[in-house]
ZAMARGU-4260 file (C-alpha; in steps of 0.2 Angstrom, whole numbers, plus 5000, padded with zeros to 4 digits):
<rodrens>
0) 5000/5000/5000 | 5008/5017/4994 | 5009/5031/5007 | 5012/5048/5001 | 5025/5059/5008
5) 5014/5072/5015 | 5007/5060/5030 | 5025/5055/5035 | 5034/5064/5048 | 5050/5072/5042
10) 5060/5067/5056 | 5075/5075/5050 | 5067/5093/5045 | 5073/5104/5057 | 5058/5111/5071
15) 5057/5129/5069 | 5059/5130/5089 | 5077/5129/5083 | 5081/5140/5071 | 5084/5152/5084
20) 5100/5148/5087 | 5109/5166/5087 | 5111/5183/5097 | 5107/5198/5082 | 5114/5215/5087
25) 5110/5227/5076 | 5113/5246/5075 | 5119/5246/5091 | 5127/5266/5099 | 5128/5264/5115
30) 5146/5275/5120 | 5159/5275/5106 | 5148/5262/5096 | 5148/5266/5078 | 5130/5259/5073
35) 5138/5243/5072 | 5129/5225/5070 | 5135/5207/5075 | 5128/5190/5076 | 5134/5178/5091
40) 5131/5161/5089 | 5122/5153/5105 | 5129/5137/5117 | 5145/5143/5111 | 5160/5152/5119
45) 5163/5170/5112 | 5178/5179/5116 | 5178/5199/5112 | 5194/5206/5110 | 5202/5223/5106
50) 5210/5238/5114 | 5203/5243/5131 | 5190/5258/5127 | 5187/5250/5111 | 5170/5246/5116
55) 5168/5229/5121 | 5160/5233/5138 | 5150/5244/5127 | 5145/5229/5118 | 5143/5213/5131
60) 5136/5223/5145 | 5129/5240/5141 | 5118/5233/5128 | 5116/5215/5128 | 5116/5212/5146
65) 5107/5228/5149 | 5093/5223/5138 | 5090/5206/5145 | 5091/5210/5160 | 5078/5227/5159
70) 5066/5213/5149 | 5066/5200/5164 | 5063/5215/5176 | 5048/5219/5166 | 5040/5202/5167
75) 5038/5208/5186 | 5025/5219/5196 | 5026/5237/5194 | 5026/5235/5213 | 5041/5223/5213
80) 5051/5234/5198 | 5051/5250/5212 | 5065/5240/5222 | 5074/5234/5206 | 5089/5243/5198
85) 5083/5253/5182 | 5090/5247/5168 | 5087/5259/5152 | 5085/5253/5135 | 5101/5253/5126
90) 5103/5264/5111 | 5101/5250/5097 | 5090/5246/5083 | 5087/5227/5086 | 5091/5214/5098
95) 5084/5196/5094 | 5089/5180/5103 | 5093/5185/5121 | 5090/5174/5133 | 5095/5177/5151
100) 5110/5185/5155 | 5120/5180/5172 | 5132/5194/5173 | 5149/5191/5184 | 5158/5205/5182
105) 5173/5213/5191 | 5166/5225/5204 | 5171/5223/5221 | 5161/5215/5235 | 5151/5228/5248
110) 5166/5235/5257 | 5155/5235/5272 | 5166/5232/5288 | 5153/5219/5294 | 5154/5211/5278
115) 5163/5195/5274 | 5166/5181/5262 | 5153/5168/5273 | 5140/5185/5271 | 5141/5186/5255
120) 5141/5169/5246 | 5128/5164/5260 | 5140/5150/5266 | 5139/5158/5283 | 5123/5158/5283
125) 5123/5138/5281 | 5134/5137/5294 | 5123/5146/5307 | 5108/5134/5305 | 5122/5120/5304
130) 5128/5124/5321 | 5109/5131/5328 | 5104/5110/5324 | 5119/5101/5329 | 5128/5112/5343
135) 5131/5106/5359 | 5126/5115/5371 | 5110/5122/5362 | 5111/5140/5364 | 5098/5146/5352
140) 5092/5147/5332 | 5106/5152/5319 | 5104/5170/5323 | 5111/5166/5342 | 5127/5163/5329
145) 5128/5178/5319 | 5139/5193/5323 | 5128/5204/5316 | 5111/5202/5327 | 5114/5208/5345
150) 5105/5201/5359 | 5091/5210/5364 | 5077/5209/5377 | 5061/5221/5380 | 5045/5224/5389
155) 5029/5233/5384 | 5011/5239/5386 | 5001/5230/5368 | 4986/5237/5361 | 4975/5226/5351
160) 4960/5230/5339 | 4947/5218/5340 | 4929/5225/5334 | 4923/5237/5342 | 4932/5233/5358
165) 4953/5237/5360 | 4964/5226/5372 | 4977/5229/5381 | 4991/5217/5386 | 5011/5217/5393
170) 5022/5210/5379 | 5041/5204/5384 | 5052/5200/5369 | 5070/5193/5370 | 5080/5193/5353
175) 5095/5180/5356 | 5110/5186/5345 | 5129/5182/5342 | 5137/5199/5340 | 5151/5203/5352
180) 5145/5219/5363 | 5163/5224/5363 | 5165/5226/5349 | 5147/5227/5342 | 5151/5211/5328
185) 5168/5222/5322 | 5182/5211/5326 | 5192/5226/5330 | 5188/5239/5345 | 5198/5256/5343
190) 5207/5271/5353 | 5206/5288/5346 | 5220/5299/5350 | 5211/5315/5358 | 5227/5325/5353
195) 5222/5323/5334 | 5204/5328/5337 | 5207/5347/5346 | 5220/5359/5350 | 5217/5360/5369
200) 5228/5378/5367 | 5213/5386/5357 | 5196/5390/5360 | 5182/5384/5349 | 5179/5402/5339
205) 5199/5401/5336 | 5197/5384/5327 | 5202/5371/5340 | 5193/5357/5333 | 5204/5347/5319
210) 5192/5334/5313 | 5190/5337/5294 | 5173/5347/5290 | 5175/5354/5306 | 5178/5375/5304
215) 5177/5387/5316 | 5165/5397/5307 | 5154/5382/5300 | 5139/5373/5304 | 5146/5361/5315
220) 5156/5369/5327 | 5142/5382/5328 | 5133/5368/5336 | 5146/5367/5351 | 5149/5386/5351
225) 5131/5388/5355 | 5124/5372/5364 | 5126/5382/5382 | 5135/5367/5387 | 5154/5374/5384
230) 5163/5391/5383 | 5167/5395/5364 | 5180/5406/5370 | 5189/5398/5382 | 5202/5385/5375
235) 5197/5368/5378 | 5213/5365/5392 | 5204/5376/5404 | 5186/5368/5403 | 5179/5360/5418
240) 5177/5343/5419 | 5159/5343/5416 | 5163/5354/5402 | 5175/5343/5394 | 5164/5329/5397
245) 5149/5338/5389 | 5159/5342/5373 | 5169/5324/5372 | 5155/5314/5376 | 5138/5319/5381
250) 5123/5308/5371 | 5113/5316/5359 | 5104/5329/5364 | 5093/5344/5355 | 5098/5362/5358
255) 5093/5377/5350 | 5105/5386/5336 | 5099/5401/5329 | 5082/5399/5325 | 5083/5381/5322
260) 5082/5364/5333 | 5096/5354/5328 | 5104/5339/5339 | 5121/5340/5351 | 5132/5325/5352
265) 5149/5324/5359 | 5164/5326/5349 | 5169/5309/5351 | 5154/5301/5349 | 5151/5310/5332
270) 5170/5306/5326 | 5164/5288/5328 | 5147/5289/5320 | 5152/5297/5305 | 5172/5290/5302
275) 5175/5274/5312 | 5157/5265/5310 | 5160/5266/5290 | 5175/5254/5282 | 5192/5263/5279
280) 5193/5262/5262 | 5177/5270/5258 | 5180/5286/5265 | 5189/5299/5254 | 5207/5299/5256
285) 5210/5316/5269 | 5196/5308/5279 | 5206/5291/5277 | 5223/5299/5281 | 5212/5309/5298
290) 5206/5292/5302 | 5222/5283/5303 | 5232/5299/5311 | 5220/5298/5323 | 5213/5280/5326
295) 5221/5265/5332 | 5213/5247/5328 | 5217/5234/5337 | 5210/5216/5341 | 5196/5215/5352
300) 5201/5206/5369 | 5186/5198/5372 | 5179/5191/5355 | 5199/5190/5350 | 5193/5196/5331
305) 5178/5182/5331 | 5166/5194/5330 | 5157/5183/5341 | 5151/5183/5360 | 5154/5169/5372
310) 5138/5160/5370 | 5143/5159/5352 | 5160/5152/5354 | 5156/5140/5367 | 5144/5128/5356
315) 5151/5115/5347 | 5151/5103/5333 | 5167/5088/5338 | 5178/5100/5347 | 5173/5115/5333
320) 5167/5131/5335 | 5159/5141/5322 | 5173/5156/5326 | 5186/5141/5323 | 5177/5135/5307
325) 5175/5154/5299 | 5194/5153/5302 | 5199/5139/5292 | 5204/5139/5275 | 5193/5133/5264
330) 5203/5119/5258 | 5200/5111/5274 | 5183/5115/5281 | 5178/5108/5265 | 5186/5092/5272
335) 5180/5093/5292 | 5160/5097/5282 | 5162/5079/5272 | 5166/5072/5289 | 5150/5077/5297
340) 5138/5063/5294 | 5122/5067/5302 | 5103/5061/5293 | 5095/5074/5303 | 5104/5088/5291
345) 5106/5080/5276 | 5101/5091/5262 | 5111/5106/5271 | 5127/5096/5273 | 5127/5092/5255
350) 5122/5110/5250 | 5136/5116/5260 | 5149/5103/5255 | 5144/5108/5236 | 5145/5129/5240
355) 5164/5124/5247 | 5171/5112/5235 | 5166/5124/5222 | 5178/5137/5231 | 5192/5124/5231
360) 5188/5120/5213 | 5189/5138/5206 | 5203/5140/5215 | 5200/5150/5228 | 5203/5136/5243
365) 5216/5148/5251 | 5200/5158/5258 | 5192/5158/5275 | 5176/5162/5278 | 5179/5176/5290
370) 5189/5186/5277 | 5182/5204/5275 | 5175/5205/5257 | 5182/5224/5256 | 5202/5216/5257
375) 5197/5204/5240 | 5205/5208/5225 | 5193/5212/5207 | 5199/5194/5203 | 5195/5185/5219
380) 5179/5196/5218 | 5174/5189/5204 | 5178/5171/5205 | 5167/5171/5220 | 5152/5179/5212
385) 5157/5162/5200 | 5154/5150/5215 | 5134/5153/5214 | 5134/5148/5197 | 5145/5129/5197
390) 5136/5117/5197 | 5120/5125/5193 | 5108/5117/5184 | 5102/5130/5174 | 5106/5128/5154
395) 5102/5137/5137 | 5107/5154/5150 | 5119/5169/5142 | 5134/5172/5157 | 5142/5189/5152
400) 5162/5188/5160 | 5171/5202/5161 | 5191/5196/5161 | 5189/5182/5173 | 5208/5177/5173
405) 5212/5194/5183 | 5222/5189/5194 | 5227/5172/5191 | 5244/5166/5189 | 5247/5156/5172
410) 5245/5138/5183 | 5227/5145/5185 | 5221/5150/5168 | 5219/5133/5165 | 5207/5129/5176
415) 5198/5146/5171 | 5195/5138/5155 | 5191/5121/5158 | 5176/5128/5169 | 5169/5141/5155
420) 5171/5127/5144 | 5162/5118/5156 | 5147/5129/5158 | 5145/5131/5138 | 5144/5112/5136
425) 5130/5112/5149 | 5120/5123/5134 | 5125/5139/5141 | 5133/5157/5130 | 5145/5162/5136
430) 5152/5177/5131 | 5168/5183/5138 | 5178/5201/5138 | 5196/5196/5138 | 5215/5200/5132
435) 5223/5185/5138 | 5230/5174/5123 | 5227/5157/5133 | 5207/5161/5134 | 5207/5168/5116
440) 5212/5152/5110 | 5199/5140/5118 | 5185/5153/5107 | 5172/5146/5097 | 5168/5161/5088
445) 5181/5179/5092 | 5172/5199/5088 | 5187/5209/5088 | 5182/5228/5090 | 5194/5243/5088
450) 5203/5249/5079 | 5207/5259/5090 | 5202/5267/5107 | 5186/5281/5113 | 5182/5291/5097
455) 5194/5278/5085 | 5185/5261/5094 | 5168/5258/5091 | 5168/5246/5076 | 5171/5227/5071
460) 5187/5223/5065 | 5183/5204/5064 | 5171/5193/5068 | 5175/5172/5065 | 5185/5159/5073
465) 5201/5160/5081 | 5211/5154/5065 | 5202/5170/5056 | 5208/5180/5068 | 5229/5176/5065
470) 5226/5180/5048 | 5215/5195/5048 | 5229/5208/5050 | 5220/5217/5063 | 5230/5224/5080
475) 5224/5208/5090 | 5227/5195/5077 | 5244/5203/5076 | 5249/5202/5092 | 5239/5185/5097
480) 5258/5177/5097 | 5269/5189/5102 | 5281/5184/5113 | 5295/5193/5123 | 5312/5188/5126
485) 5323/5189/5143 | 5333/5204/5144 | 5350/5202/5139 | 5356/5214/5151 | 5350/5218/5168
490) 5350/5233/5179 | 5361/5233/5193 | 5353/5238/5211 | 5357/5254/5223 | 5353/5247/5238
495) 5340/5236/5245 | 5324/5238/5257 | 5323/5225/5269 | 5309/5217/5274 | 5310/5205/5292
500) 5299/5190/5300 | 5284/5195/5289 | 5269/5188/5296 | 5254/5196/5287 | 5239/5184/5283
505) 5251/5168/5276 | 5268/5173/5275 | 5278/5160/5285 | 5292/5173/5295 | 5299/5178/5276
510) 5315/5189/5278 | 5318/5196/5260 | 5328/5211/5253 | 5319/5218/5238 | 5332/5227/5228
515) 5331/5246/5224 | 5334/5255/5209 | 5330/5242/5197 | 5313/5235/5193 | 5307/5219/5204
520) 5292/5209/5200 | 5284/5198/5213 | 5275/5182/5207 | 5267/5167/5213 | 5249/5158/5212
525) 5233/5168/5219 | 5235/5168/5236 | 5252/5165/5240 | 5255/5181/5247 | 5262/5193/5235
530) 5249/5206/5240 | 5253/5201/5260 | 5272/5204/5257 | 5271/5221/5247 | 5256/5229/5254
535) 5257/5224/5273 | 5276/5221/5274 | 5286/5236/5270 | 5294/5248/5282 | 5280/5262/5284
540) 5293/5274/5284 | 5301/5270/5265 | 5293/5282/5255 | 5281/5269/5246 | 5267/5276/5234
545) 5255/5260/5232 | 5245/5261/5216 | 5233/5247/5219 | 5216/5239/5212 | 5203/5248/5222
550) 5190/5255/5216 | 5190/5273/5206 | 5177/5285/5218 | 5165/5296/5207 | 5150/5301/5200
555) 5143/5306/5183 | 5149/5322/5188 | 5168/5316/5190 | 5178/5315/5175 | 5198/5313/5171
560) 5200/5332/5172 | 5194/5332/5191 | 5199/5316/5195 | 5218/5322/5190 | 5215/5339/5197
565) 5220/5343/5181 | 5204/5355/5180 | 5211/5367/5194 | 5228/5374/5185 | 5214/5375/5170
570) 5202/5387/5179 | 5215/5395/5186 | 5220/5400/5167 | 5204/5404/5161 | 5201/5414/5175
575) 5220/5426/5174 | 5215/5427/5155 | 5197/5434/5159 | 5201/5444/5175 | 5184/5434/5184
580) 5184/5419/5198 | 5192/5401/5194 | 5175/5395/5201 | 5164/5401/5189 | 5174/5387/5177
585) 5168/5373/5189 | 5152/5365/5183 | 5148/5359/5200 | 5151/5377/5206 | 5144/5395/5203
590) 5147/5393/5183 | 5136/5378/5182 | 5119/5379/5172 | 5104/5383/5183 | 5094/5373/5174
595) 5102/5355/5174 | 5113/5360/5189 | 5131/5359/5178 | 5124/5340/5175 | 5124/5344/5154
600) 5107/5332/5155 | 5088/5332/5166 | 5085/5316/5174 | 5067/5311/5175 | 5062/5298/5187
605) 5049/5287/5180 | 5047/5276/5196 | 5046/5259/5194 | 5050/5263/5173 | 5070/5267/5171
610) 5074/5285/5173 | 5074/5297/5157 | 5088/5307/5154 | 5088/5323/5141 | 5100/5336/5137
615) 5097/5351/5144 | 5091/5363/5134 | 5097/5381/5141 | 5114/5375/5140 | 5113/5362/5127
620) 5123/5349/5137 | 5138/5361/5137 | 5134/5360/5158 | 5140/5380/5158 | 5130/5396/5160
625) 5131/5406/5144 | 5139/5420/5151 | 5154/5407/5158 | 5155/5403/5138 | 5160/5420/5133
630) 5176/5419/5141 | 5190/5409/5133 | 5208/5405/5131 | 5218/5405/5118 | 5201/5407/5107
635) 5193/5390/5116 | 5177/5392/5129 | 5180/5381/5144 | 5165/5369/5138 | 5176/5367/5121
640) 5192/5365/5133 | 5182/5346/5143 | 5179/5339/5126 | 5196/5340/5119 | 5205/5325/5119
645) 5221/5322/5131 | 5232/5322/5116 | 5225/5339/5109 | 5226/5347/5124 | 5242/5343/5127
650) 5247/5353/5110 | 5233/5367/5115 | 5241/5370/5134 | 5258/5368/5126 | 5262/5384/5117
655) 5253/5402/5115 | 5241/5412/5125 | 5234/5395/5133 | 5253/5389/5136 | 5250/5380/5155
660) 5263/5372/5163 | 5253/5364/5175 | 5241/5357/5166 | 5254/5349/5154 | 5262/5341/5169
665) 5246/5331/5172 | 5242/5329/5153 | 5259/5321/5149 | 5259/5307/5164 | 5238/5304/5155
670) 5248/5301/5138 | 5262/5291/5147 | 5248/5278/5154 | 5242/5275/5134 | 5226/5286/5139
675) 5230/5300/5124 | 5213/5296/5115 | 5203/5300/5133 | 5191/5318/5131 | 5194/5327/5149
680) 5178/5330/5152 | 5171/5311/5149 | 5161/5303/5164 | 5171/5292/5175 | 5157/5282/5174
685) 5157/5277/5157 | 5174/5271/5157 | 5181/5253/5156 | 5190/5245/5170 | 5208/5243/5162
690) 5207/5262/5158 | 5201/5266/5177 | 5218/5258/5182 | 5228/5266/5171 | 5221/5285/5176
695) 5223/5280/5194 | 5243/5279/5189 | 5243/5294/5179 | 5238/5303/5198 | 5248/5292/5209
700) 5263/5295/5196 | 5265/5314/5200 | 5263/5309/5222 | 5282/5311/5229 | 5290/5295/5235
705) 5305/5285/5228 | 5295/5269/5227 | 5282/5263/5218 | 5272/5248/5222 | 5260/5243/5205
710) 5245/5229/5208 | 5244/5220/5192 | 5247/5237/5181 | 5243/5223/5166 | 5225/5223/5171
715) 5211/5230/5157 | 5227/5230/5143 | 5228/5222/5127 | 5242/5213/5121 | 5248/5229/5110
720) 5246/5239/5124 | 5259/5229/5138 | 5273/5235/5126 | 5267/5253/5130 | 5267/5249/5150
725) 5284/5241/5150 | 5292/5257/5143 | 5282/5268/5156 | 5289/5256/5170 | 5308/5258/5161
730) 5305/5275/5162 | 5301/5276/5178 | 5317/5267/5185 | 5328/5277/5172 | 5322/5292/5183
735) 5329/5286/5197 | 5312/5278/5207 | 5313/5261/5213 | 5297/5249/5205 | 5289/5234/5214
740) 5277/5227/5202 | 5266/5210/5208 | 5262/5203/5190 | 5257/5188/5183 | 5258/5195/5165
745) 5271/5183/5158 | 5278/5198/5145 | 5281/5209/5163 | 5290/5194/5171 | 5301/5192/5157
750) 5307/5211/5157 | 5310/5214/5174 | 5329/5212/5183 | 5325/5204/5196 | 5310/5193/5201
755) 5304/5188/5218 | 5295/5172/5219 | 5280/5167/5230 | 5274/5148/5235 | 5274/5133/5231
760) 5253/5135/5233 | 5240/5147/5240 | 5235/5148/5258 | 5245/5140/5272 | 5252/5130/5257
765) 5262/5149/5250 | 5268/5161/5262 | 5287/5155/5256 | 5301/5163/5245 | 5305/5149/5234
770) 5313/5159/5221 | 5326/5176/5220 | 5333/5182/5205 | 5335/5187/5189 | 5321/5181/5176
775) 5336/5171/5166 | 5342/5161/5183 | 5324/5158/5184 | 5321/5151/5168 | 5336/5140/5169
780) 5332/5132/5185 | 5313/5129/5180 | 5310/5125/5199 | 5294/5132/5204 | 5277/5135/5192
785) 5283/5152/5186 | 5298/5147/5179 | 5292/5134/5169 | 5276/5144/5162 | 5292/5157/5159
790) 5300/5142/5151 | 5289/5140/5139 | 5283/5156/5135 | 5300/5163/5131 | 5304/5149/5121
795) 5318/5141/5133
</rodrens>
């Protein structure tokens, strides 16, 4: 019997369900992007490469990412959106095939000082209910474990409504919490040094309060004066002891000031409310430099830096406290969890063994879980945003990485790609942001963008598989194999700075002298210290300058020029030339547009609908009064001055009527750092991380002090760009400074002359010199993982 084709399935036709298999980007203009379109393939590993400010961010989070994750948000409530992040639609035509995005990117943790790494990965808060089930003695629920819930207890009259009729009852509550009173969950309990806070010569109208913010004829200090409580003419040495005590440390109380009611507190108590409740390095930097002229940390005696209070402490799980198992590493709470073997807890002992063998496996087993997530690198940041996401049994989901291999010695890129391999053969995208060559090579598909940086970025150079991307001739496919040789002649050292018994975090008692005058780079896996040795080892008294990873601190209003202070000498020009105030050329100060504030755009807040922002139109996002525009130097309005590039106000401040010595100082250490292409006046919050870096070493580079200490100077560059780097660190020794650079940039390791070593592992498995040298004795001795990855880069 014949059967006609038409009523037999075509079991090998494709189902239309997956035709979809591709992410279409087109016209897409967010930043420097040039209208550009690209196709990603899906459940593939995409790699995009190019110069930093070329516009990959742009690309990979400001408009895919952006866009998934503002249409997810919209599938909520109105009432739920109002406590999401507003995410705008990105300025693009199309955007087809997104799924959902998981971004881990690079920002650093909360650096809250009662936030740790068991916070914020949630394993702390397994271990609490861990301990709350199987503690002996039973002391309460899990939060009778945390250091963040004080105890508490309370009494009180209740009022009830029931109908027509109200009763009213005595309610006791009692809250049973882990926190250490001491040290209220800190770790730390300080002394303030009185000396730093006042002058006891002067009164308080002559200015005898130092704090910062504090001025004699300001707000603050009119508070005192006038309170009734002290004599604002009598220096503080002859107050009465009640006087003093009213002034130091008398609890909030509200006085009259004027004509208004405002509240008086004790200078003390307001010095630790408003500097030493908040993290260190989240204050600005005079208030940080008050804070530790004035403040000394030191371990709490009763918690001994637990956090915890004695009830905590005291229960027990075989012989282990939870204080004792937030201070192990990693590594081997993992082993002392898979140990416990209790039916009652099941499901939580595997969650938790899971959470920590995904540490280990990601390579961040060196931890403990009472590490404060402020002291974690952008690297070590990121790799634990990564932990959530092992294991996960989530598939056909977009993860959106930006340079996960920061950080990571050459022994550990490896691993990096075997787990986003691992997460693409799940069914997962996976889109990456890299310049390493190692990650490059394991791509399944490569968008190059470039050519160059800022206005010269913004376009695709190539877009195709790796192989296309050698031949293509573009910057990256050039450089993809470049390798550097050993220097065939080293400098020879001035002298050395000694470090003795180190002991910070996991060094083991290191005694090592890092030689001066020449440039050292410090290697070794994550973890074994590197940081420990440079950052919390040196003599406080050598003159270092540490130009490290933390975070840039700005708004929209911040940009390179007052980042740099680059912008004063330029007012101060503006203003000679036109015989008027140099603040009338601050946009954040009388010059600034009454319409828009000096902000160049109107924000509209939409509520639960991201926010709308239009350029003003009085000033035509120019962000000055018109009247500020009519001045200029050297035929340029100040306005015209922001938007020119570094490289052309370099030329513009260089010679003629606008010739500004100043201002060319701070220019030419922005061109040394590669940064030429930046506008002065661009929003420090539109620029990508490795160029964040690099403006933070065009500031530190012009701060006086023979030694420099540089914290992976590498990050954020492409491969064309560590050439670039290497000469400004030449430079910098050839003018006689002294450079300690921890690297793990094979091409830095290779140039330095002399190379300190750090090992073998992480955690209490580093915290050893294994190797002291010069790159070439290293090489030839191929004895720890850093010569041999120098081995064979170099060719040896």
């Amino acid at each position: 019997m014949a059967t006609t084709t038409s009523t037999v399935p075509r079991l090998q036709e494709r189902h239309v369900a997956d035709s979809h298999d591709l992410i279409r980007v087109q016209g897409a203009r967010e930043n420097n992007l040039k209208n550009i379109s690209v196709e990603i393939p899906k459940r593939r590993l995409t790699v995009f490469t190019g110069v930093s400010g070329s516009g990959k961010s742009s690309l990979v989070f400001d408009t895919i990412a952006a866009e998934s994750q503002r249409l997810i948000n919209e599938t909520y409530s109105a009432f739920v959106q109002g406590f999401m992040p507003q995410v705008a639609r990105p300025d693009v035509d199309v955007l087809e095939g997104l799924t959902t995005a998981i971004i881990v990117d690079q920002e650093r943790m909360v650096a809250s000082a009662r936030s740790t790494v068991g916070t914020v990965t949630d394993t702390g808060t397994l271990l609490r209910i861990l301990f709350s089930r199987l503690g002996r003695p039973y002391i309460g629920p899990s939060n009778a474990f945390s250091f963040n819930v004080a105890s508490a207890r309370g009494s009180g009259a209740v009022t009830v409504d029931r109908g027509p009729q109200s009763e009213r009852s005595v309610a006791e509550f009692s809250v049973t919490g882990g926190m250490c009173p001491r040290c209220e969950g800190l770790g730390k309990v300080n002394d303030i040094d009185l000396s730093q806070l006042y002058d006891d010569s002067k009164s308080l109208n002559e200015g005898a309060i130092l704090v910062p913010g504090y001025k004699a004829d300001g707000w603050l200090v009119r508070v005192f004066a006038e309170s009734g409580f002290v004599d604002p003419d009598k220096p503080i040495r002859d107050y009465t002891e009640r006087e003093l005590h009213d002034f130091l440390y008398r609890k909030p109380t509200k006085v009259r000031v004027g004509t208004s009611n405002l509240t008086y507190e004790g200078l003390v108590l307001r010095v630790r409310k408003s500097f030493l409740s908040k993290d260190p390095d989240a204050l600005q930097p005079h208030i940080r430099a008050f804070v530790e002229r004035a403040v000394t940390f030191r371990t709490c005696p009763d918690c001994e830096g637990t956090r915890l209070n004695e009830a905590a402490r005291s229960s027990k799980i075989r012989g282990i406290s939870i204080a004792d198992a937030c201070a192990m590493q990693i590594s081997d709470l993992a082993e002392w969890v898979r140990g416990l073997d209790e039916p009652s807890v099941a499901p939580l002992l595997a969650t938790l063994r899971h959470t920590l063998d995904s540490f280990v496996e990601i390579g961040l087993g060196y931890l403990s879980l009472d590490r404060p997530s402020g002291t974690l690198s952008g690297g070590e940041a990121q790799r634990v945003k990564m932990v959530r996401h092992l294991g996960s049994s989530l598939t056909d989901v977009t993860y959106v990485f930006d340079e996960p291999t920061v950080g990571l010695h050459p022994h550990d890129i490896q691993r990096m790609n075997e787990l986003l391999l691992r997460l693409r053969d799940k069914g997962n995208t996976v889109l990456v942001v890299e310049h390493k060559p190692e990650v490059v090579q394991i791509a399944d598909h490569v968008v190059d963008l470039g050519p160059g940086a800022g206005a010269r970025g913004g376009t695709v150079c190539y877009e195709g598989p790796v192989e296309g991307l050698r031949a293509s001739g573009t910057l990256t496919g050039r450089h993809l194999g470049d390798r550097a040789r050993l220097k065939e002649k080293v400098r020879t050292p001035v002298g050395a700075l000694q470090v003795r018994g180190a002991t910070a975090h996991n060094l083991r008692n290191v005694d090592v002298d890092i030689p001066l005058g020449v440039l050292v780079v410090v290697t070794g896996v994550a973890g074994s210290g590197k940081s420990s040795l440079v950052h919390g080892s040196l003599p406080a008294d050598a003159g270092v300058v540490a130009i490290d990873q933390g975070a840039i601190r700005g708004s929209r209003r911040s940009n390179p020029a007052t980042y740099t202070g680059l912008l004063d000498p330029i007012r101060k020009a503006f203003a000679k030339a036109n015989g008027v105030k140099p603040s009338l050329f601050s946009a954040n100060s009388e010059g600034a547009c009454p319409t828009c504030n000096g902000a160049g755009v109107v924000y509209t807040d939409l509520a639960m609908m991201a926010g709308v922002a239009t350029v003003c139109e009085e000033c035509e996002g120019k962000r000055f009064q018109a009247a500020v525009l009519e001045y200029t130097l050297g035929g340029r309005s100040i306005s015209e001055v922001l938007e020119m590039s570094v490289d052309e106000a370099l030329e513009f401040f260089g010679s003629g009527q606008a010739r500004t010595p100043a201002a060319r100082a701070v220019l030419e250490r922005l061109a040394d750092v590669g940064l030429g292409y930046l506008s002065l006046g661009q929003p420090l919050t539109t620029l990508s991380g490795g160029e964040r870096q690099r403006l933070k070493m065009a500031t530190h580079m012009g701060d006086k002090g023979g030694i420099y200490v540089l914290d992976e100077p590498t990050t954020g560059l492409h491969l064309a760009d560590v050439q670039q780097m290497l000469g400004l660190l030449d430079r910098l020794v050839d003018s006689g400074k002294s450079v300690i650079v921890v690297e793990h940039h094979l091409a830095v390791m290779a140039h330095a002359d002399w190379i300190i070593d750090l090992g073998p592992g992480a955690g209490h498995d580093g915290g050893r010199i294994v190797f002291e040298g010069t790159p070439a004795d290293l090489v030839a001795a191929r004895s720890t993982l850093t010569g041999k990855h120098l081995a064979a880069y170099v060719g040896a």
